[in-house]
C-alpha positions as CSV (number, residue, x, y, z in Angstrom):
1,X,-20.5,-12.3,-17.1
2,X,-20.2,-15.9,-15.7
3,X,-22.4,-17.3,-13.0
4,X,-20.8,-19.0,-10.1
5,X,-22.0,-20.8,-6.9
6,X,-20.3,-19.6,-3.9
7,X,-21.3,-20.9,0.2
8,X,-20.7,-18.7,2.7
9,X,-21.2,-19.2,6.4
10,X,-23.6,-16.7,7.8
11,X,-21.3,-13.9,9.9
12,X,-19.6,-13.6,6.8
13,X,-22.8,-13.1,4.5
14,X,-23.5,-10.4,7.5
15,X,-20.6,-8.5,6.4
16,X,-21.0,-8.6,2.9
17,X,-24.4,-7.2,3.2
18,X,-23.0,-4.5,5.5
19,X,-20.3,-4.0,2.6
20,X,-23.2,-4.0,0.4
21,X,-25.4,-1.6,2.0
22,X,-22.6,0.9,3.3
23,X,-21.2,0.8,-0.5
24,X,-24.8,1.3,-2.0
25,X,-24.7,-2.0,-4.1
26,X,-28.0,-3.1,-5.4
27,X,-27.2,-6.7,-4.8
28,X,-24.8,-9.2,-3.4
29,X,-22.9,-9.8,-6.6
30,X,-22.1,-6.1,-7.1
31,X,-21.1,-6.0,-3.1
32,X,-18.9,-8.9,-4.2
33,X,-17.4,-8.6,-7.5
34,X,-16.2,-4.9,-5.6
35,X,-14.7,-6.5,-2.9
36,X,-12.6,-9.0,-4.9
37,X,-12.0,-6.3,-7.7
38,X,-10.7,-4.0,-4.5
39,X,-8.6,-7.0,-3.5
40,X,-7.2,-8.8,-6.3
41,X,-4.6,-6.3,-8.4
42,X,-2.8,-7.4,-11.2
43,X,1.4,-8.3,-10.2
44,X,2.9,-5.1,-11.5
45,X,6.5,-5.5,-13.1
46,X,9.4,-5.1,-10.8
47,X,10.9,-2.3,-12.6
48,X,7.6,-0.3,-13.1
49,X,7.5,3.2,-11.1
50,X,5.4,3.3,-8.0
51,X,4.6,4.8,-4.7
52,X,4.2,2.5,-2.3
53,X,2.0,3.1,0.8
54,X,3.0,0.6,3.6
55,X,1.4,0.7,6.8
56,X,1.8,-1.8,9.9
57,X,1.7,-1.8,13.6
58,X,4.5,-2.4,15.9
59,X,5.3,-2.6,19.6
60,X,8.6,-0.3,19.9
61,X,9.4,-1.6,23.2
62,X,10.3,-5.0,21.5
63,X,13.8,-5.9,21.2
64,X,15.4,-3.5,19.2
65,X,12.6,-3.0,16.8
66,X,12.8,0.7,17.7
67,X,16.4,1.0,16.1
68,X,15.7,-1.6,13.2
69,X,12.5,0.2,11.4
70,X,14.1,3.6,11.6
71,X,17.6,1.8,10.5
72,X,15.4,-0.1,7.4
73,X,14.4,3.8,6.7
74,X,17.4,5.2,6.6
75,X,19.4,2.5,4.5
76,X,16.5,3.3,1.9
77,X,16.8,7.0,2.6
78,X,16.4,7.6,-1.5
79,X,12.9,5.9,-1.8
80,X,11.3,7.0,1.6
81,X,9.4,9.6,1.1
82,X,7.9,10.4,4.4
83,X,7.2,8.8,7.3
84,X,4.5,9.1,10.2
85,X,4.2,7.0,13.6
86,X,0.8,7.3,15.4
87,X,1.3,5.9,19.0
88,X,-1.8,4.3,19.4
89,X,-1.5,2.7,23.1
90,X,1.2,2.0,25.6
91,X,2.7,-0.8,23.7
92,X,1.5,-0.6,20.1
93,X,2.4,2.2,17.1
94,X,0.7,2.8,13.6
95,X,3.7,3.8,10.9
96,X,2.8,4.9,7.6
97,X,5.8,5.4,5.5
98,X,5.3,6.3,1.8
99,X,8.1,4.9,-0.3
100,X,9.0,5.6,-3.9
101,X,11.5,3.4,-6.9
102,X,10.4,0.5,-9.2
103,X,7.8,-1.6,-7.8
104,X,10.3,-4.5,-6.9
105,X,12.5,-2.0,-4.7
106,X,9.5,-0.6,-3.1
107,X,8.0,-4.2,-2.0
108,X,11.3,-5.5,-0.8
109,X,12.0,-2.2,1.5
110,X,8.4,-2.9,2.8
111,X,9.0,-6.8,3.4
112,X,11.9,-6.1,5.5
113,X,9.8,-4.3,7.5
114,X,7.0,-6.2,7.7
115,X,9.4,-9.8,8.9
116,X,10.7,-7.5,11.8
117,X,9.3,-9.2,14.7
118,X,6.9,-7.2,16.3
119,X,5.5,-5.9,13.5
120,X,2.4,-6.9,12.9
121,X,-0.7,-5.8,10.2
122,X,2.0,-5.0,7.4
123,X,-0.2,-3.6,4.1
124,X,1.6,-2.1,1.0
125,X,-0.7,0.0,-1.4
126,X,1.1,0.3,-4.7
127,X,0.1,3.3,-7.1
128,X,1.5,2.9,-10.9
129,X,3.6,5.7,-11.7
130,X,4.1,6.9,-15.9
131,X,6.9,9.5,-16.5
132,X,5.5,12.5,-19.0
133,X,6.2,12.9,-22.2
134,X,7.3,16.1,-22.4
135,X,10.2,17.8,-20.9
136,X,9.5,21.3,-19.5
137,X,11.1,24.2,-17.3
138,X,10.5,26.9,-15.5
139,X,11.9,29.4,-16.6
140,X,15.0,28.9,-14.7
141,X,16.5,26.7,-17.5
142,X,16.5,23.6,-15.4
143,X,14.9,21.1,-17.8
144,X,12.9,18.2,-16.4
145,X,9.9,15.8,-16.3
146,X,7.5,14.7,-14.0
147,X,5.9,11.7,-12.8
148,X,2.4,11.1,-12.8
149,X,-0.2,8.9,-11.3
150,X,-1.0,6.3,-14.0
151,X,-4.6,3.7,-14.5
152,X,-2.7,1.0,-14.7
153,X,1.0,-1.2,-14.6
C-alpha cells in the first residue's frame, strides 16, 4: 500500500469517523479506503449485461413530469423491470425502477430520466450480469439459460 497526505476540514473528518465507527473500522484509513472503494467502480463496457437500480426524486406536480417518467418507462418497456413510486410529501416522490439490457442501454434509459426537470437525486446502481454456461430445461422441453449475478464487468 502507498501512503498519502490528505486535509480535511473538520465536519467532514466528523463523518468519516462516524463512517468509521458505525462500519467497525479500526482506523481512519480503513474508514476511507471503504468509502472511496464503495464509490469509485470501474466503467463497465456498454454492451456488458446488467441490472441497473436507478432511483431519484421528483415533484410530479411539475410540468408534465407526471406523463414524461412514465412515458420514458414505457418506450423502454423491454428493459424495465419494475417500478415503485414512494410518495414521500405533498410535492416530492421517491421512484425506484430496476432496469435490465447492456450496461450502455441501461445508463441512457436512466439519464433521460434523471435530465427531466424536476427530477432531482438521480443514482444508478449497476450489477454485472454473466449468462451460464450451460443450457438446461425443465422438463417441458423448453431449452434455456439463465443470467446470473457476476463479481465483476
Amino acid at each position: 500500500m502507498k501512503r498519502i497526505t490528505i486535509t480535511l476540514d473538520g465536519d467532514l473528518l466528523a463523518e468519516i469517523d462516524a463512517h468509521m465507527e458505525a462500519s467497525g473500522a479500526t482506523n481512519r484509513s480503513e474508514a476511507i479506503r471503504d468509502l472511496i472503494a464503495r464509490s469509485l467502480t470501474p466503467d463497465a463496457p456498454c454492451e456488458a449485461q446488467c441490472l441497473g437500480v436507478a432511483s431519484y426524486t421528483l415533484d410530479p406536480a411539475m410540468r408534465d413530469l407526471g406523463l414524461k417518467v412514465p412515458k420514458v418507462r414505457q418506450d423502454h418497456h423491454n428493459q424495465v423491470a419494475a417500478a415503485l413510486s414512494v410518495p414521500v410529501d405533498h410535492s416530492t416522490s421517491l421512484e425506484v425502477i430496476v432496469l435490465t439490457g447492456p450496461v450502455g442501454e441501461v445508463e441512457t434509459i436512466a439519464n433521460a430520466l434523471f435530465l427531466e426537470r424536476g427530477v432531482r437525486h438521480g443514482r444508478l446502481m449497476l450489477v454485472p450480469l454473466a449468462e451460464d454456461d450451460g443450457a438446461h430445461s425443465h422438463g417441458d422441453g423448453h431449452v434455456h439459460k439463465h443470467l446470473r449475478v457476476a463479481d465483476y464487468f
